[in-house]
Every structure is written in C-alpha cells, then in structure tokens.
N, C-alpha and C positions, 0 to 999 in steps of 0.2 A: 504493500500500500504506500502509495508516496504522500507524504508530506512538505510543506514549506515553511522553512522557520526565517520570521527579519533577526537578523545579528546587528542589533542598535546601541550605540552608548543608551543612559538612561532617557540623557534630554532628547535626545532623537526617539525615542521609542513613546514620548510622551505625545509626540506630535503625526507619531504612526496610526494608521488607524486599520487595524487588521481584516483580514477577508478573505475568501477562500478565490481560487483560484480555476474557471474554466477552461481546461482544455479539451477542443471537438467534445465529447461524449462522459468527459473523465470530469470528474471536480476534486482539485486536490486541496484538502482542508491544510489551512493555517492554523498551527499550532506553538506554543509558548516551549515546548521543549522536543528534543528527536534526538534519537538515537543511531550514532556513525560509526564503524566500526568500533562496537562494544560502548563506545563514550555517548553520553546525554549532554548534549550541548542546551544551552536557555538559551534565552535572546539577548540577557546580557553578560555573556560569557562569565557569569559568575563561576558555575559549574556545581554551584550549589547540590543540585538534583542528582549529578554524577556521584560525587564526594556521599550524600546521605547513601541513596546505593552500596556503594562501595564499603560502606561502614556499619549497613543493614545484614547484605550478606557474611559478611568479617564476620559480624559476631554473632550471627546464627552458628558458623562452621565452627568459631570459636567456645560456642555454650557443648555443641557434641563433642570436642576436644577433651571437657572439660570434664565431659561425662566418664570419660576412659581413662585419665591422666593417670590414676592410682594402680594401671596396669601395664604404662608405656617408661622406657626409659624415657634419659631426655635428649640422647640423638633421634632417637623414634618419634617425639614429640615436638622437636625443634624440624624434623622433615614432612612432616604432615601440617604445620605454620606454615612452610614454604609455598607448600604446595595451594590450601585454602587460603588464605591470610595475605602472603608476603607478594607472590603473583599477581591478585588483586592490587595489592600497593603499588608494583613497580609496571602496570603494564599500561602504557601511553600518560606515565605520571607527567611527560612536561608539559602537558597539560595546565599542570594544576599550579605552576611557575607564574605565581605573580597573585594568587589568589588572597582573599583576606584572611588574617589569622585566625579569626575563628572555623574558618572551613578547614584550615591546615589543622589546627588542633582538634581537629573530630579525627583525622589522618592517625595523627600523633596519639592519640589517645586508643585508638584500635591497636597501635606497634604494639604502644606498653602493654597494653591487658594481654598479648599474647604473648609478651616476653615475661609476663609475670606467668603465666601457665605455663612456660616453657621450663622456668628456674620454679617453679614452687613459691615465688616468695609473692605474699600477699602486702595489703598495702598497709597491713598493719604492724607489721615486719620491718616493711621498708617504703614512705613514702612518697620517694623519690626515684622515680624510674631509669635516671639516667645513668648510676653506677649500673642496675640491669642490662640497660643496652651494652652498654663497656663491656660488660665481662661476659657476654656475647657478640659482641665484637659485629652489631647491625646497625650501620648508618640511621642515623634519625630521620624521619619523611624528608624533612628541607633539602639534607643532603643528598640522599636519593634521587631527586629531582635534579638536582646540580649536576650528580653523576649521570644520568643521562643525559643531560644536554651536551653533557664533554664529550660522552662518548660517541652523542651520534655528530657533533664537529670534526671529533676525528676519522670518523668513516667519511664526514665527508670530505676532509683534505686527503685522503687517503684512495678516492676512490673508490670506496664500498657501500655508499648511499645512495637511494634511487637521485637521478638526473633533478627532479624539483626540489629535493635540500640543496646537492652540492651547487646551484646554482644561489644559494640564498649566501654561499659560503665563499668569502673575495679574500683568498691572503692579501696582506697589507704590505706595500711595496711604498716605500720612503722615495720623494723626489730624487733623494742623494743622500747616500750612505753614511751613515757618524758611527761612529764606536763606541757609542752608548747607546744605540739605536737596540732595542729591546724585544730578537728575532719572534719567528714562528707564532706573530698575531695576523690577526684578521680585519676586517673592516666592521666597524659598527655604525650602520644604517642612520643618519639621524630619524628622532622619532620624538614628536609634540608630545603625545596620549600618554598616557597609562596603561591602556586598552595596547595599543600598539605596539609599547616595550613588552607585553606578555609573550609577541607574538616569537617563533623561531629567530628569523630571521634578524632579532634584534638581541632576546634572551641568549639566545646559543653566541655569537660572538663574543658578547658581554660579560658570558659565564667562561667563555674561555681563554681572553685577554686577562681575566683576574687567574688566572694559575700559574706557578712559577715557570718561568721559562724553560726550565729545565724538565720538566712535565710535559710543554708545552711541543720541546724539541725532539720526542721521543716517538719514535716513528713504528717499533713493535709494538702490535697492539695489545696482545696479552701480559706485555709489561707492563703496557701504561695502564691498562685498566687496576693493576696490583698496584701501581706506585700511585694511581690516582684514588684509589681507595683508601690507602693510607694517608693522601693526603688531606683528602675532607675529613678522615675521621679524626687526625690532628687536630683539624680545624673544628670540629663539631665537638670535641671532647677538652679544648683546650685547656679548659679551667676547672676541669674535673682532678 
C-alpha cells in the first residue's frame, strides 16, 4: 500500500495543509508517519515513533530474557542481548544522530536494563549504569551512532559504499600544502538548519574530521574499526 509523508520543519508543516493524493484509479493516503526500510520516519524527522518502537520491542524480548536469566550463563545471556536488544540499537542508528535527548535517553535506558540483566546487578546494587557498560566493554547509544557514521565514511573513502554516500563524501584538498595542514579530512557541506546538520552528508564529515588523524589515516578497515572502538570508548568513559 503506498503512502505519502511531507518531511517539514515545524513552521512549515504548520502552514501545510495535508491531503491525500489521486493517482488514475489509486488514492494514496497522506499520513503523519511511514515506514522505510525497517525505520518510521514522522514528518518532522523527530523519529520519535521509531525510537518508542525500538524501545517497545527491546523490552518485551528483554522481560523473556528475564524470565530464563536464572538458567543462562552470562556469555549465553550477553548473546541473546545481541541478538534481540543490541541489533535493534545498532541497525540504521545514524538515524537517530542529532535527535533530542530525551528520545536518546529512552535508547540509553533500554542498553542499561539489558546490561543490568546481563551482569545480575540490579539498581539497587548499583545505580549507576555506567561502571556496567565499562566492564562490558559496550559503547553507550551516543557513541554507537558516532561509530557508525565513521564507519560508513570510511567505506566510503575506501570505496565500499553504495555510489549515493560516496558521493556525499569530498576529501578535502588544501589550495596549497602547509605542514600543519591536518591530512585524511573531508569537506563539510555548509549547512543553516539543525534539521540539515542531522543529515549524512553533513553529520558523517563532521563526525569524522573530529577523530585523530591518526585514526583518520588508517586505511585497514578491521583495524580501524578496533582502534576506533577504543577510541570513542576512551572518549565515552573518560571520567569514569
């Protein structure tokens, strides 16, 4: 069944005035939300609708986890997380790059309940979850999201992204050389919005000109994903 969704800032969407759509013989209804490969888009890219899903199914799979915990190790339990849980978090997360913190903190709040079932430790125990993540050794949602954005820049300076990223992706080439000149970035698009820094084309540059160049200069990819793992977790645990 097709649907048509407007993608409006708010002030735009205020002066929208919604309606369905004939084409020959078909009427396709206008609606406030639709679903694109797997993601629930709204009309103002909040993604709100997505995010409650994601966090609805989490914790249904997470309450039968929960039901068996007393029979599973906790690599058995830490692979069944992955499997319900952690895939839901990481699959088309950069999405959710730029969104507001209360929708990140429904994110955030699904890791922790499953990484409290993973360890045992309840929040009476402990109620602060980020020595948990630590000593499981799982990026926190933010970071998640960071590391896919690096990762899919580096497929695409590498080559291994379909043709409409690596085209969003311009190494940055200096008029004239200095020896301070600070290699292996990229171009960052100007962009007014808010709405518009969310998007790839602006986020991914952005996310990937802020990593050390040394990071930045490393051209195997299953290193860099190792040395880039480490280095947002540096960065996300730094004051732990």
């Amino acid at each position: 069944m097709s649907q048509i969704i407007d993608l409006l800032t708010p002030q735009q969407l205020l002066k929208c005035t919604k309606s369905d759509i004939t084409v020959g013989d078909h009427k396709i209804k206008c609606v406030k939300s639709a679903r694109n490969s797997g993601v629930l888009f709204d009309s103002e890219l909040t993604f709100k609708n997505h995010i409650n899903n994601i966090c609805r199914v989490g914790h249904y799979h997470l309450r039968r986890i929960r039901s068996i915990r007393p029979f599973l190790d906790q690599d058995s339990t830490i692979t069944l997380i992955h499997a319900f849980i952690s895939s839901h978090l990481d699959y088309c997360n950069s999405v959710s790059h730029g969104v507001t913190n209360a929708n990140l903190s429904k994110l955030q709040h699904l890791q922790n309940a499953a990484a409290r079932i993973a360890t045992g430790i309840s929040n009476r125990d402990n109620p602060n979850s980020l020595p948990i993540l630590y000593s499981l050794h799982w990026l926190p949602v933010k970071y998640r999201i960071l590391f896919k954005l690096s990762i899919t820049v580096h497929k695409c300076l590498s080559g291994r992204a379909p043709t409409y990223l690596t085209d969003l992706i311009i190494p940055y080439n200096p008029a004239r050389s200095l020896r301070s000149t600070d290699g292996n970035r990229v171009c960052i698009p100007r962009c007014s919005t808010e709405m518009g820094k969310r998007g790839f084309s602006y986020s991914g540059p952005h996310t990937w000109n802020s990593l050390p160049s040394a990071r930045r200069a490393q051209k195997d990819f299953p290193y860099f994903k190792t040395q880039l793992k480490t280095h947002l977790f540096h960065l996300a645990f730094d004051h732990y």
